[in-house]
C-alpha positions in Angstrom: -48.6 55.1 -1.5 -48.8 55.5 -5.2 -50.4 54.1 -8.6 -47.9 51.0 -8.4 -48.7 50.5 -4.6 -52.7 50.3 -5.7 -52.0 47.8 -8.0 -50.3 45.7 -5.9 -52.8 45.8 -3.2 -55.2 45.1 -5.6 -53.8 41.9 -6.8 -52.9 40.8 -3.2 -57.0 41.7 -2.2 -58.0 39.7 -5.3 -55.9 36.9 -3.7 -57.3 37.2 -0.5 -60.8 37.3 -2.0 -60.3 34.0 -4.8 -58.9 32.0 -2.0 -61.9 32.6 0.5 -64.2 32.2 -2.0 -62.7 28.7 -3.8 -61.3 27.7 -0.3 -57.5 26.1 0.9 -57.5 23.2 -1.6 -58.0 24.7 -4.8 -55.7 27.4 -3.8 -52.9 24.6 -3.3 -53.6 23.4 -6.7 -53.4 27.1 -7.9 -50.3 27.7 -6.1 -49.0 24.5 -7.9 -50.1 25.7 -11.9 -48.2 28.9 -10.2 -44.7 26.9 -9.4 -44.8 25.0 -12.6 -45.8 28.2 -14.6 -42.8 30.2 -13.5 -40.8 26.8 -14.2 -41.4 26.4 -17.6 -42.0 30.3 -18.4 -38.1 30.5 -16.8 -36.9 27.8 -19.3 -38.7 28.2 -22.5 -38.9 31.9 -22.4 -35.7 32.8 -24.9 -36.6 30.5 -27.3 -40.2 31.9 -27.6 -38.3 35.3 -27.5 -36.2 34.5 -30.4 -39.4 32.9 -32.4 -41.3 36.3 -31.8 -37.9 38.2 -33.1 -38.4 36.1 -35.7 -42.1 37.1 -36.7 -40.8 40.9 -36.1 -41.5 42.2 -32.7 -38.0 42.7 -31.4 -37.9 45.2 -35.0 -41.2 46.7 -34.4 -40.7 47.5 -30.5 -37.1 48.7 -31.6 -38.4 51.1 -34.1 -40.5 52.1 -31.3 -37.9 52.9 -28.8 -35.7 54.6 -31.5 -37.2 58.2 -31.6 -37.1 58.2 -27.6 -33.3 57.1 -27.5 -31.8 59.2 -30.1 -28.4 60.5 -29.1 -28.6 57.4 -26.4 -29.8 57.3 -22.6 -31.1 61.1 -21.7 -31.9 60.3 -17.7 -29.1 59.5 -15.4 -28.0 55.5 -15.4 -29.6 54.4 -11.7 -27.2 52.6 -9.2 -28.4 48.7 -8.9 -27.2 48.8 -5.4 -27.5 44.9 -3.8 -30.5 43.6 -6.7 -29.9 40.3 -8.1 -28.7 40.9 -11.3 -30.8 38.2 -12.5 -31.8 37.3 -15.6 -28.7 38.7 -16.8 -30.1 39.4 -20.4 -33.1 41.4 -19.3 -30.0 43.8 -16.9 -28.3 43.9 -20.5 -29.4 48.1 -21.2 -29.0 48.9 -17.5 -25.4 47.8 -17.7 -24.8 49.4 -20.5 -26.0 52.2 -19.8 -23.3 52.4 -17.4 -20.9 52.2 -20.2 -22.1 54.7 -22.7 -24.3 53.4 -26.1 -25.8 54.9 -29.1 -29.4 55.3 -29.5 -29.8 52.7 -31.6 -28.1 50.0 -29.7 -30.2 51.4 -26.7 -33.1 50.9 -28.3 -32.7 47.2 -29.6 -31.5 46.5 -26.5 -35.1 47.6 -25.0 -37.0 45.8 -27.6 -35.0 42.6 -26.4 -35.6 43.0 -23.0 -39.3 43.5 -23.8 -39.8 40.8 -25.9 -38.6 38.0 -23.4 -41.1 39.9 -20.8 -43.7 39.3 -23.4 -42.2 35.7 -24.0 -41.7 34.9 -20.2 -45.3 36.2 -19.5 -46.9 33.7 -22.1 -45.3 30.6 -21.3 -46.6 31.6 -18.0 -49.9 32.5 -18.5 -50.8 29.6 -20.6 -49.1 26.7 -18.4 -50.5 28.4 -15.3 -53.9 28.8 -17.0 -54.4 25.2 -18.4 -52.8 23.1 -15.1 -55.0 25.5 -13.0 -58.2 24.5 -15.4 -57.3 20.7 -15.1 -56.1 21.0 -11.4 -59.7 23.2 -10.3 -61.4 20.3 -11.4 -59.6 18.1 -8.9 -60.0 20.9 -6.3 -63.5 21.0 -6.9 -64.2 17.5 -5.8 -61.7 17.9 -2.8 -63.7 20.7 -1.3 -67.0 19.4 -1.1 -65.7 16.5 0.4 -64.3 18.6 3.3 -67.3 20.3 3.5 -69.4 17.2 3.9 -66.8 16.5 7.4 -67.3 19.9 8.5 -64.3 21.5 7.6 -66.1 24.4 5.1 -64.8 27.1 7.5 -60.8 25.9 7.9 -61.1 25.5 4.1 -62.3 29.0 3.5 -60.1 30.8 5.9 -57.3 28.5 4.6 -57.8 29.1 1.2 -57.5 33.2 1.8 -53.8 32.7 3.2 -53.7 30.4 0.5 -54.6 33.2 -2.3 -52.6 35.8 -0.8 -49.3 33.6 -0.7 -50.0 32.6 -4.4 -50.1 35.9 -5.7 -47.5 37.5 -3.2 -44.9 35.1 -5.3 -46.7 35.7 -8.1 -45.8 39.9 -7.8 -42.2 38.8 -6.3 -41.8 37.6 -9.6 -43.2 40.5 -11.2 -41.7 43.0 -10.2 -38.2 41.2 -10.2 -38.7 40.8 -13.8 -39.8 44.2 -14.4 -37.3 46.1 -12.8 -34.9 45.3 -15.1 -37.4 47.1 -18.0 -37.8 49.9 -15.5 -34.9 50.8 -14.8 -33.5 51.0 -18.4 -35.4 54.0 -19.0 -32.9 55.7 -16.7 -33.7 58.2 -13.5 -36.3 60.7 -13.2 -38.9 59.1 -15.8 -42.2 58.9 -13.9 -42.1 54.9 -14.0 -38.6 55.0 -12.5 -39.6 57.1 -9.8 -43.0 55.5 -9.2 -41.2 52.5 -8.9 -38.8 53.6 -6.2 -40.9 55.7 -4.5 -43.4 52.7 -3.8 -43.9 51.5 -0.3 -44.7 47.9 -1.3 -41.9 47.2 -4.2 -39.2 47.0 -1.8 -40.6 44.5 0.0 -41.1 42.3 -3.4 -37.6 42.8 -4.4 -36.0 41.3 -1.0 -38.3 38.5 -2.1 -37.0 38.0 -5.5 -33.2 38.4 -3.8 -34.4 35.3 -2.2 -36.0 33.5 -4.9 -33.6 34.6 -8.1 -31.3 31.8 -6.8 -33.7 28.9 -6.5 -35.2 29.9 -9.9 -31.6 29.7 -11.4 -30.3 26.4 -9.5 -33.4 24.4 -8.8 -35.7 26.0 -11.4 -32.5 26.5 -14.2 -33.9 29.6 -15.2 -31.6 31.8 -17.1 
């Protein structure tokens, strides 16, 4: 196990821990702030994206990335193997990569993808963040009434299967958003091979294999 592994256990223990503590029923209403979260974060992403290029992100990030791309990609170009190539625009440096780029491109090409992480990662923090203020509320009434019938114990144990299946999708979303930024820096960068060399990610990416095509059909992310 390494750094990323910790990191991931950590947010699946916090999981574990929230539902126990706030119990089955306001981890349903979590899980549902969750769903809509990634559904809105998956549609209105790109067009926060472009508003932030506007204010000058995508140039400042680029000006970043600039001094560490001269002459264009230094580490090998790693092979994608059977990973959804999904979003397509954040796999946009990793493919081409494979087709040999200048610095510069590289590096705007980075800032891009990292500004529609940014983007994607607002929408969802704020929807998930609100609906799971106004839905804790309703949760909160819920679970004293099952505690009044005796059911305190089935909500408690309930709720930490509850919090570890919330933020297992949340980090199958992660990381299948992330890669994509990861593996643009190329081969043997210590992210890439933290990454790979992780016991838990693979795991998380045969989830997102699974969920990519829901988000895209049922979710129309792009």
């Amino acid at each position: 196990m390494n750094l990323v592994d910790g990191i991931i256990f950590l947010v699946l223990a916090w999981g574990a821990f929230r539902g126990f503590s706030r119990g089955l029923i306001a981890m349903i209403c979590s899980l549902a702030g969750l769903l809509i979260g990634v559904w809105l974060a998956g549609i209105y992403y790109i067009p926060l994206a472009r508003f932030l290029g506007h204010l000058g992100l995508k140039k400042l990030f680029t000006n970043i990335f600039i001094p560490f791309c001269a002459g264009g990609p230094a580490e090998g170009v790693p092979e994608v193997g059977g990973l959804p190539i999904f979003p397509p625009s954040l796999w946009e440096p990793v493919q081409a990569m494979q087709t040999g780029i200048s610095g510069v491109t590289m590096a705007q090409l980075l800032a891009d993808s990292l500004v529609k992480l940014i983007a994607f990662f607002i929408v969802f923090a704020l929807v998930s963040g609100v609906l799971g203020a106004i839905l804790g509320l309703v949760a909160n009434i819920l679970t004293r009434i099952t505690h009044l019938v005796l059911l305190g114990g089935v909500n408690r144990l309930g709720g930490m299967a509850g919090g570890l299946i919330a933020n297992g999708l949340f980090l199958v979303v992660a990381v299948g958003m992330l890669t994509p930024l990861v593996y643009s820096f190329g081969t043997g960068t210590a992210l890439f091979n933290s990454w790979e060399s992780s016991v838990m990610v693979p795991y998380f990416k045969e989830g997102w294999g699974v969920v990519a095509p829901v988000l895209a059909e049922c979710f129309n992310m792009v």
